[in-house]
KOLMAR-484306 format. One line per field, with one value per residue (C-alpha): residue in three letters; x, y, z; residue number from 1. Coordinates in steps of 0.05 Angstrom, whole numbers, plus 5000, padded with zeros to 4 digits. Example, Ala and Ser with C-alpha at 12.3 -4.5 7.8 and 13.67 -1.06 7.14 Angstrom:
BEGIN
resn: ALA/SER $
c1: 5246/5273 $
c2: 4910/4979 $
c3: 5156/5143 $
resi: 1/2 $
END
This chain:
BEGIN
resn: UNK/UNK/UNK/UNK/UNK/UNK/UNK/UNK/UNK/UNK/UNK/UNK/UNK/UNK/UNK/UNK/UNK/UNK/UNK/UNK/UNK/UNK/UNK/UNK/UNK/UNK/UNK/UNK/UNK/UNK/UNK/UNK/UNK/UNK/UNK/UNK/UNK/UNK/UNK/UNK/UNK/UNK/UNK/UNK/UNK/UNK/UNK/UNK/UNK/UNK/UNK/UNK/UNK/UNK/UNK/UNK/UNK/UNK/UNK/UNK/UNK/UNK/UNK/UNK/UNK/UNK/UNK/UNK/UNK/UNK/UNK/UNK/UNK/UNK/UNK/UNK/UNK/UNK/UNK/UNK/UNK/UNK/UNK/UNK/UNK/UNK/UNK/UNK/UNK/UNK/UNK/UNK/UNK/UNK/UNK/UNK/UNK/UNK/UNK/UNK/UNK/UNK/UNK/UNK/UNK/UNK/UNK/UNK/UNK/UNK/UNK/UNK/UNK/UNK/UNK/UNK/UNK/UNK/UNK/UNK/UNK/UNK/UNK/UNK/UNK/UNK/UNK/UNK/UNK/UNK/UNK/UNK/UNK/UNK/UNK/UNK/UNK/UNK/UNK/UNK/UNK/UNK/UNK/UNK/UNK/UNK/UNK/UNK/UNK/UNK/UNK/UNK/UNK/UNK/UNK/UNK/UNK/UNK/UNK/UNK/UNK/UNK/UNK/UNK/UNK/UNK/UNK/UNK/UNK/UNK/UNK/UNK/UNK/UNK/UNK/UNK/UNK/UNK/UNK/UNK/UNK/UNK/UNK/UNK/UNK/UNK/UNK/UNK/UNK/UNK/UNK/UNK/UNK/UNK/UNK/UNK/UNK/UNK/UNK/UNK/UNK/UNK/UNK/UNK/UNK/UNK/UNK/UNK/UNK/UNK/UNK/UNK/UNK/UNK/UNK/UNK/UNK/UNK/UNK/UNK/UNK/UNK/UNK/UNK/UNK/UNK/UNK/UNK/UNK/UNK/UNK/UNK/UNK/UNK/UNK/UNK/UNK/UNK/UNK/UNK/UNK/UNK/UNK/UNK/UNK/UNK/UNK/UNK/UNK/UNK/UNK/UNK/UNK/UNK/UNK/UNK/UNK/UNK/UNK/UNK/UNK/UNK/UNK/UNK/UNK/UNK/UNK/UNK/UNK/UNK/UNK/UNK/UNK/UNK/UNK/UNK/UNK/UNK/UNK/UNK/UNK/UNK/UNK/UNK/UNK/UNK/UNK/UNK/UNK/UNK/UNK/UNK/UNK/UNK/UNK/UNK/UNK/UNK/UNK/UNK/UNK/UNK/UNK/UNK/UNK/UNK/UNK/UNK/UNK/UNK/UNK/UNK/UNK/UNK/UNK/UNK/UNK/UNK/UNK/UNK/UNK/UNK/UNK/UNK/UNK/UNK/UNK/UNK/UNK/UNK/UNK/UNK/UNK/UNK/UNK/UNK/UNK/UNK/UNK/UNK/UNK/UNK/UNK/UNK/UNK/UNK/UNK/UNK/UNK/UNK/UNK/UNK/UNK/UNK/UNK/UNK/UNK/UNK/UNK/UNK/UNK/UNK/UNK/UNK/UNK/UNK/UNK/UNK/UNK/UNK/UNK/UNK/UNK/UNK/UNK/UNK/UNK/UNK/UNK/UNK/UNK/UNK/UNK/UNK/UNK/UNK/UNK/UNK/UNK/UNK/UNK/UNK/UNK/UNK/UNK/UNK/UNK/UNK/UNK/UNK/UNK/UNK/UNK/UNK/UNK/UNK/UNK/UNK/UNK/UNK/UNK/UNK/UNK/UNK/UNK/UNK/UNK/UNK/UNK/UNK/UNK/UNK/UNK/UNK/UNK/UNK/UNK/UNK/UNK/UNK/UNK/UNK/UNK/UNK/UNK/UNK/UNK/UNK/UNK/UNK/UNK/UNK/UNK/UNK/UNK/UNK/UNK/UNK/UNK/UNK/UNK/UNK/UNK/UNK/UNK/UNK $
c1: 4203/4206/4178/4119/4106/4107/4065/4015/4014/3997/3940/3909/3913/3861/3809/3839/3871/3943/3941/3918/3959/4029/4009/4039/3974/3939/3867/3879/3888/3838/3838/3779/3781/3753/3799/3868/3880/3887/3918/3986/4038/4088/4154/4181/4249/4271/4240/4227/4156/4099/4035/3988/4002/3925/3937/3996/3960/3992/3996/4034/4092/4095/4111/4162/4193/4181/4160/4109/4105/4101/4134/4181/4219/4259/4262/4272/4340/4393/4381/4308/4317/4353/4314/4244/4277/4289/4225/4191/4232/4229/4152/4132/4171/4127/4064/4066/4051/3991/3963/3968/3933/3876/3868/3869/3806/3773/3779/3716/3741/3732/3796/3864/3905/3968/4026/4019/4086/4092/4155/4195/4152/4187/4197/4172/4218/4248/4251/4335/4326/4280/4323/4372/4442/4432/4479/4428/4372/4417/4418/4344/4334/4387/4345/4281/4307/4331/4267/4238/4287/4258/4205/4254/4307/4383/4382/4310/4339/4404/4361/4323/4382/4410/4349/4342/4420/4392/4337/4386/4434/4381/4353/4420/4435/4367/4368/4361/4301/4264/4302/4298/4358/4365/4412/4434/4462/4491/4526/4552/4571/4624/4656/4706/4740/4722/4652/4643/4649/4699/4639/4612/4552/4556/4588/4546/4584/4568/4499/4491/4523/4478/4416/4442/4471/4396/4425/4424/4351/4375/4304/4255/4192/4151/4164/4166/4104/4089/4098/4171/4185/4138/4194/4249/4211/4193/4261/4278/4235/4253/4334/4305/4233/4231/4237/4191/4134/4152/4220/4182/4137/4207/4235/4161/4169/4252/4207/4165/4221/4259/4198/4178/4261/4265/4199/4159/4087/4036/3983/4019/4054/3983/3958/4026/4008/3946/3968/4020/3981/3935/4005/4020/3956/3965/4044/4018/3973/4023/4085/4029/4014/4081/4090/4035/4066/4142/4171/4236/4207/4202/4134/4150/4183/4245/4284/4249/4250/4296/4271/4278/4331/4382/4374/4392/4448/4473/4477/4511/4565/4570/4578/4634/4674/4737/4729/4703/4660/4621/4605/4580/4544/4511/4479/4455/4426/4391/4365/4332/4300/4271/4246/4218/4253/4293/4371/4364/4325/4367/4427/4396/4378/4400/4409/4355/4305/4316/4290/4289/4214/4200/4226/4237/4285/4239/4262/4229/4238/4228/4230/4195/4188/4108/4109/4164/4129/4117/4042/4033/4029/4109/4089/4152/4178/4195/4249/4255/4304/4309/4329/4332/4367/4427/4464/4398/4379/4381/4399/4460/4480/4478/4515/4580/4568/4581/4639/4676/4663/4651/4595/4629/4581/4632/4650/4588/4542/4494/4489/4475/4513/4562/4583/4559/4544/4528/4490/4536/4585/4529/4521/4594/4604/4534/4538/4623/4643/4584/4554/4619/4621/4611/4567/4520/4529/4503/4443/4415/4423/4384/4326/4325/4359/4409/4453/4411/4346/4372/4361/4417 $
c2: 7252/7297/7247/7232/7301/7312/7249/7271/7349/7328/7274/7346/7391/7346/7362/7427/7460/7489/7546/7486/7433/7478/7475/7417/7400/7376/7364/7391/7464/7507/7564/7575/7577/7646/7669/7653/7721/7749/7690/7675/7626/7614/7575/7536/7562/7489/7438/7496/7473/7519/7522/7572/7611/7595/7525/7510/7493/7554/7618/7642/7596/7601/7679/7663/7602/7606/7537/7499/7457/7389/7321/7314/7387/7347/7275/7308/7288/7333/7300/7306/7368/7388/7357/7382/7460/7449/7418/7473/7526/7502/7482/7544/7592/7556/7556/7622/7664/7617/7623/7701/7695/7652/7686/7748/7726/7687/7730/7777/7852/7869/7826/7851/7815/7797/7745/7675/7684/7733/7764/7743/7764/7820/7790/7817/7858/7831/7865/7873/7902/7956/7976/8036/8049/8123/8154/8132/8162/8223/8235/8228/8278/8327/8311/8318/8395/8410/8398/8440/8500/8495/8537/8592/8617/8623/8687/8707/8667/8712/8776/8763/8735/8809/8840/8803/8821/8891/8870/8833/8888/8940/8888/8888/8955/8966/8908/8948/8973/8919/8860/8813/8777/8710/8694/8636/8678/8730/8678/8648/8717/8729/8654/8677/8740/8769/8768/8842/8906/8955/8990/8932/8910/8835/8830/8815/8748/8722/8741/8711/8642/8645/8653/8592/8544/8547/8517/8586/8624/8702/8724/8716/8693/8683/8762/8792/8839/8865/8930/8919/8909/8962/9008/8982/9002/9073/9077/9065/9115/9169/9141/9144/9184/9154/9081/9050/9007/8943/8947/8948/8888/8852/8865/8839/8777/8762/8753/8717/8666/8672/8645/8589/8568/8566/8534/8588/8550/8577/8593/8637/8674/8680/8739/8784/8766/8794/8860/8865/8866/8917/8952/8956/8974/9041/9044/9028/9094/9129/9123/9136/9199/9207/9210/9241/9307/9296/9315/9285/9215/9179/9154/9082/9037/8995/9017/9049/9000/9001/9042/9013/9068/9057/8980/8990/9034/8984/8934/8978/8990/8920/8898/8952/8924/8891/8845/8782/8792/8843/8790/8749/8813/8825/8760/8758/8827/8804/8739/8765/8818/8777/8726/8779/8741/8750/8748/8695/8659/8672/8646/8585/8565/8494/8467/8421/8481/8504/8476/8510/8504/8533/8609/8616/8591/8568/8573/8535/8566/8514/8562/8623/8669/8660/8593/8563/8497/8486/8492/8531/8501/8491/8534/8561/8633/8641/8686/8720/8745/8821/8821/8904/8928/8874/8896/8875/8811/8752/8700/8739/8752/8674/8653/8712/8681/8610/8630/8664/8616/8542/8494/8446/8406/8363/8431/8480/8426/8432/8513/8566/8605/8571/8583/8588/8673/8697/8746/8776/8775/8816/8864/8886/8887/8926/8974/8976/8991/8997/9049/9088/9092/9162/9147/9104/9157/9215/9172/9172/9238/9257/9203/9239/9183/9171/9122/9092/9085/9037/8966/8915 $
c3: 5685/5624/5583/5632/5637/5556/5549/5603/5577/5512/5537/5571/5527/5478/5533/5575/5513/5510/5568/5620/5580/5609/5678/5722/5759/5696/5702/5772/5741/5771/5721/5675/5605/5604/5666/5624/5602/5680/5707/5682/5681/5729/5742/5799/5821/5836/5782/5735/5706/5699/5737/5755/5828/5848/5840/5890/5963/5998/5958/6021/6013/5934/5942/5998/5970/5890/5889/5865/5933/5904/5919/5856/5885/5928/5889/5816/5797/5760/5694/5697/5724/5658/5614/5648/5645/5566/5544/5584/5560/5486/5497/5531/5480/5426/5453/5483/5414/5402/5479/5470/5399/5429/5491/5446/5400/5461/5523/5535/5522/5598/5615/5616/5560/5592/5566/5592/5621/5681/5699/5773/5826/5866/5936/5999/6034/6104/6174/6152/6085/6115/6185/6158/6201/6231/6179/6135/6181/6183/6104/6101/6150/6110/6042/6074/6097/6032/5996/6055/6032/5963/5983/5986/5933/5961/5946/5986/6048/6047/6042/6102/6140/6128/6146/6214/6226/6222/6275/6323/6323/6339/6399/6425/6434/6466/6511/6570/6547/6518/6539/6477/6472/6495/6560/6512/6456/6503/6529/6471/6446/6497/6498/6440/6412/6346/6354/6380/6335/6367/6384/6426/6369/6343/6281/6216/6203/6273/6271/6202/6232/6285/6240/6193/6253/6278/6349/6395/6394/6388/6407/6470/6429/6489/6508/6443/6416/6356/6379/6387/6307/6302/6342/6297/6233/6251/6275/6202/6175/6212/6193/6122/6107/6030/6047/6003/6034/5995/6036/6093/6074/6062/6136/6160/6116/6139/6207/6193/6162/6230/6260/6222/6224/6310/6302/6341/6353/6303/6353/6396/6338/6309/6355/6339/6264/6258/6301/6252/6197/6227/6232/6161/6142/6160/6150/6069/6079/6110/6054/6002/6031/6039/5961/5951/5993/5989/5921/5933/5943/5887/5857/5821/5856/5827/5761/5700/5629/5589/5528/5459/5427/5487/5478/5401/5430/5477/5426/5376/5420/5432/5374/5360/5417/5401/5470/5463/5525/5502/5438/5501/5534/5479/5464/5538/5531/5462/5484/5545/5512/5462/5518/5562/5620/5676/5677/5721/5666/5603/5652/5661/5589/5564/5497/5511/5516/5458/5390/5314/5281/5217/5214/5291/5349/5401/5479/5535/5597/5652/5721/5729/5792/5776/5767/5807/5807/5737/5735/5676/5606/5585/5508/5476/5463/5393/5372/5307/5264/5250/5179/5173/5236/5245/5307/5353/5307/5358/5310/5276/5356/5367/5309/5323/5398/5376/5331/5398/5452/5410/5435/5486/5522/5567/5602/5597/5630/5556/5585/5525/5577/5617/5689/5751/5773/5700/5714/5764/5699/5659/5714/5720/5645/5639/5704/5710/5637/5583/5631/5628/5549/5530/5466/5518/5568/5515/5492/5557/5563/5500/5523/5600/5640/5683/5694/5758/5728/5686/5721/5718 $
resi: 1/2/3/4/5/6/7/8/9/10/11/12/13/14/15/16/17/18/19/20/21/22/23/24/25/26/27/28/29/30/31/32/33/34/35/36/37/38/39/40/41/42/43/44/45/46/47/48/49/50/51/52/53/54/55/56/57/58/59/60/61/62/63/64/65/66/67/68/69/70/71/72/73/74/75/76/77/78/79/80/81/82/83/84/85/86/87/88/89/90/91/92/93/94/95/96/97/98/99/100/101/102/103/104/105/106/107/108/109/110/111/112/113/114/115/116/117/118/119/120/121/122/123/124/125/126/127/128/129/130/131/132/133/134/135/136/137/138/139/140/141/142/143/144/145/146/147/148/149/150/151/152/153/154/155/156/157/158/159/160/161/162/163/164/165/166/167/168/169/170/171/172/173/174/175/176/177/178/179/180/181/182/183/184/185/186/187/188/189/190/191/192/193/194/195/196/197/198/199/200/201/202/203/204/205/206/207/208/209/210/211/212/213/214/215/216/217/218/219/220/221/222/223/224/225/226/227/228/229/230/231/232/233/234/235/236/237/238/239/240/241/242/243/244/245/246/247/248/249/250/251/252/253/254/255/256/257/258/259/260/261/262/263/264/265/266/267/268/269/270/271/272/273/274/275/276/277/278/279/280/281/282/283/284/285/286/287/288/289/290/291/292/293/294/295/296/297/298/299/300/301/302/303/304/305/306/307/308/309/310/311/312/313/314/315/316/317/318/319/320/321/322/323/324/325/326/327/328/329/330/331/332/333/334/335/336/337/338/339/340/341/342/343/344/345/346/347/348/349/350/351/352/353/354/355/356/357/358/359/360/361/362/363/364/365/366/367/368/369/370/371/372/373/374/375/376/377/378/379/380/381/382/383/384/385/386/387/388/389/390/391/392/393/394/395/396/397/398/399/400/401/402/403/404/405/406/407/408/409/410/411/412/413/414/415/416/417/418/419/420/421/422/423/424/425/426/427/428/429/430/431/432/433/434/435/436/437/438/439/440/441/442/443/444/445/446/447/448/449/450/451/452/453/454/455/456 $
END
């Protein structure tokens, strides 16, 4: 058979040339000379000869079966099954350098070039493969959640979750009044002890279970106004007259997440929306007058910068330290001053985002609060060294850092900074003990700050 099939290749390939001459059906090949670049070869998964897919009969039962569908499938014996596999492989591995050269230099540029050979076909899928068992189903509907919570940071979700605590515990103790509170949660509130305040008030940790659990609805959606959250914040004013308007705009937002998590419909949510806006409107007027009259309330709103001599104070200090965290401090402190970023940044940095070109260290930094989806063009921050005031130079900081706490990539996860809450770690070394230092102490007295207008 391998013979016959040699003899009658080589009789085709005179008038059909080598591309056709490969293909079992001969003369009967139905591929045109001019088609050969976007039509290639393939291989029967039972006599293992080549043929084009578009000349079996049934194109339908190639792609099930892998066959080429002809007689000598089932009559082929082993030996001239063996013997057809290596003249085709040994043919086919010859000839297919010279196909791809002539369908190279023959094929009109509009067609693909691909190689004469194709690889397996990937086979379709059946009703089995594609029915999951329901703790699959269930892990699909846990990953599809979590990329919904991406849309919030951890630490935003706790902040409203404490907020709305606030809320529920102010509904509760004015549930005669307003009447708020679901039957459900009151009932679930008194089917165990420990989840009452000696004063009678849910305690935080319950209220912050139910608001995670997501199974009990605390709050009467279908009765609730926008006037009622409107009570609860001018209770808090009058609690606190200098409360800044941007906390105000948080509590307004930590509602607006308790509503989209219970699902409240959009259009009947809409209406209180838009009266709520309306709302702060004028509360934005109000707490700007406010200001405006009040000395005691204060005009900026979060901490003041950090000024330029206290920084080179800081890092003085530092450096004076005989603990080897303050050697880490320090090159925390530097390196986010020099990137202009965020703690939350500089305690993210990997090795991989950092590169050394020319005279600078260059720093990608991957996840910003204004561009949490990577949007932006990725450019680098280049750092420099500061060759005539050593104790804030970031590279000398870097090197004394490495020489303390040694690069080891199997346990810091490829982290500049390893571990997992370091910038609680800075804030404690910064607010607990370099804040207490009576040289650092003096310097902000001489600059006219205090100790709280420095931010953390």
């Amino acid at each position: 058979a391998a013979a016959a099939m040699a003899s009658r290749d080589g009789a085709a390939t005179m008038d059909r040339g080598p591309a056709q001459s490969l293909c079992l059906f001969a003369e009967g090949c139905k591929v045109l000379p001019e088609h050969l670049g976007v039509c290639p070869l393939e291989e029967c998964s039972q006599c293992k000869r080549a043929f084009h897919a578009i000349c079996v009969g049934s194109t339908e039962d190639f792609e099930q079966t892998g066959r080429c569908g002809q007689s000598q499938c089932s009559i082929i014996t082993n030996a001239a099954r063996s013997a057809a596999a290596a003249m085709a492989s040994q043919e086919v591995r010859v000839a297919v350098p010279a196909i791809a050269v002539s369908v190279a230099s023959d094929s009109s540029p509009g067609l693909s070039q691909r190689s004469a050979l194709s690889q397996p076909r990937r086979r379709r899928p059946t009703l089995e493969m594609l029915q999951l068992p329901i703790s699959e189903i269930e892990q699909l509907r846990r990953d599809t959640e979590d990329i919904l919570n991406n849309n919030l940071a951890d630490s935003i979700r706790t902040m409203y979750r404490q907020h709305m605590t606030r809320f529920l515990e102010w509904l509760f103790a004015n549930q005669r009044t307003y009447g708020l509170i679901t039957p459900a949660f009151l009932q679930d509130l008194e089917a165990a002890e420990g989840r009452k305040t000696p004063n009678g008030l849910p305690t935080a940790h319950y209220l912050e279970h139910i608001l995670s659990q997501k199974d009990i609805i605390p709050i009467d959606f279908v009765r609730f106004k926008a006037e009622h959250f409107m009570h609860w914040i001018s209770f808090l004013l009058r609690e606190k007259p200098d409360l800044a308007f941007s906390t105000c705009s948080s509590y307004r937002s930590s509602l607006m997440y308790i509503v989209h998590l219970y699902d409240v419909p959009v259009k009947e949510f809409h209406e209180i929306e838009q009266v709520l806006t309306n709302h702060f409107v004028g509360l934005k007027k109000k707490c700007n007058r406010q200001a405006a009259k009040d000395r005691s309330v204060k005009v900026t709103v979060g901490k003041d910068p950090l000024p330029f001599t206290i920084y080179q104070v800081l890092a003085k200090e530092m450096l004076c330290k005989m603990d080897r965290e303050f050697i880490w401090g320090r090159t925390f402190m530097i390196i986010s001053w020099n990137l202009m970023s965020r703690s939350s940044n500089t305690a993210g940095l990997l090795y991989n985002h950092m590169d050394f070109a020319n005279d600078a260290f260059q720093f990608y930094i991957i996840h910003q609060k204004n561009d949490q989806a990577g949007d932006k063009a990725r450019d680098p921050k280049h750092v420099y060294a500061n060759t005539t005031n050593p104790s804030i130079c970031p590279i000398l900081s870097l090197g004394i850092y490495w020489l303390m706490f040694p690069v080891d990539h199997s346990t810091s996860g490829g982290r500049l900074f390893p571990g997992t809450s370091q910038y609680e770690r800075f804030r404690k070394l910064f607010s607990q003990r370099l804040l207490n230092d009576r040289d650092v102490l003096t310097a902000l007295e001489n600059n006219g700050l205090h100790v709280g207008d420095l931010g953390e």
